[in-house]
N, C-alpha and C positions, 0 to 999 in steps of 0.2 A: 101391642107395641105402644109406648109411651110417651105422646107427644112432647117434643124438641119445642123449645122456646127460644126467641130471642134472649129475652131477660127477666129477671124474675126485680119484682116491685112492691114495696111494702109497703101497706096503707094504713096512716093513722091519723083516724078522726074518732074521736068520740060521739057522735053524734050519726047512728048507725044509716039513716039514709042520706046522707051523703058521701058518708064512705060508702054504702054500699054503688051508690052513681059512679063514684070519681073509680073502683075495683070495678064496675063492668067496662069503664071506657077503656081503661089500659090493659083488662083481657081482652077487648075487641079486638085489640092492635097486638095482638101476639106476646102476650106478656103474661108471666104465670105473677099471679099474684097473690099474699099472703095480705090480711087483715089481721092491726090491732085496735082497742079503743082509748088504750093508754100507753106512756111513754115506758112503763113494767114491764107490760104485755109485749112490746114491739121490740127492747131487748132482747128478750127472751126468744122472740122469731129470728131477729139477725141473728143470735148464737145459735138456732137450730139448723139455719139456712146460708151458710157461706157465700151462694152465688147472687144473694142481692146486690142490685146494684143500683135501686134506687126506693130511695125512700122521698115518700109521696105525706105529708105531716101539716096537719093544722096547728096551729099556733097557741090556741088557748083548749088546752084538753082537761078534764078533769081527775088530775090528778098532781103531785105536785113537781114534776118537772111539765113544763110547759113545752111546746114542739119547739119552738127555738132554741131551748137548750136539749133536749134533745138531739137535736141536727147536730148542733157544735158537738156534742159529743159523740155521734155518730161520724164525723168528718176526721177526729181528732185519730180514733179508732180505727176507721175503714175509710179514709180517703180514694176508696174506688168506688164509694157511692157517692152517684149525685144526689143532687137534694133540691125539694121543689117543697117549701115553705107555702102554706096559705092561710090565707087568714078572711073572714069577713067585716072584722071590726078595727084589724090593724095594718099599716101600709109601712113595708121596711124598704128604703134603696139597699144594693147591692154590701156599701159598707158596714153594713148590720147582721150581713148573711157570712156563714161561712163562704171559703173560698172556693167550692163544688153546689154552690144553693142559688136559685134562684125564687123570688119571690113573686106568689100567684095572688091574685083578688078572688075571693072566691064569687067573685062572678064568672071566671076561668075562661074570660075570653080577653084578656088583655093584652092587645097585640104586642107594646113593650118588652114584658115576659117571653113573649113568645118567640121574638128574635133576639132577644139575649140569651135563649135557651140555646138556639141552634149554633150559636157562634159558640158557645162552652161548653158543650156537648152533644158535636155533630152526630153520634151513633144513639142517640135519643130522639132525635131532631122531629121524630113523628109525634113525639107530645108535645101536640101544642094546642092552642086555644081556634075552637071557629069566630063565625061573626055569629050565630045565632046560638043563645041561652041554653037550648038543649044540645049542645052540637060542641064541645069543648074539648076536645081530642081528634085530630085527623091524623091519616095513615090506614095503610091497607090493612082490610082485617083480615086480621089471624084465627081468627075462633079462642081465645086464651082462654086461661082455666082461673075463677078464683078460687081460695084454700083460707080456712082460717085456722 
């Protein structure tokens, strides 16, 4: 029998240990998850995977659409995905993001983000940021499956 998810969540970072961090936190919390390293690759998953419904993207990827355009055009497209922008070098307010995105530090514990997430998407509301540096996702764990 085949485990039943919550939601299924895309991850893209080029930069493979932290994607692969940020893909074990949100399988912890019941979340099947699909990894890509580029904004091609992570295409290519939304078109194989209709039921995402959130894409998880850093900002400066190597390749040449960047995760903020990416977002926008995953928004434009599938407006039932939320969107959690992160960056370690760049800081957007909300009027920079699409209208389903919230923007993360990738220090991934910034409490801001984190209640502006629950008020824009309460049925996500369990990703959010802890107070301690390894601890960046609370919510009951599910056991989730990551996929790439």
């Amino acid at each position: 029998m085949e485990k039943e998810f919550n939601h299924e969540a895309l991850i893209v970072e080029d930069e493979p240990m932290t994607r692969m961090v940020a893909a074990d936190a949100i399988s912890e919390i019941g979340e099947k998850v699909y990894e890509a390293s580029d904004a091609h690759e992570a295409r290519e998953l939304l078109s194989e995977h209709p039921k995402v419904r959130l894409l998880f993207t850093d900002i400066e990827l190597a390749s040449n659409t960047n995760g903020l355009m990416l977002a926008r055009d995953v928004d434009d497209a599938r407006p039932d995905v939320e969107l959690i922008v992160t960056s370690g070098t760049n800081s957007l307010d909300d009027s920079n993001l699409p209208d389903h995105g919230t923007f993360l530090a990738k220090s991934y514990r910034a409490k801001p983000a984190a209640e502006h997430r629950q008020k824009k998407a309460p049925g996500l509301s369990r990703i959010v940021k802890g107070e301690r540096g390894n601890d960046f996702f609370s919510g009951p764990s599910g056991g989730g499956e990551t996929r790439r």
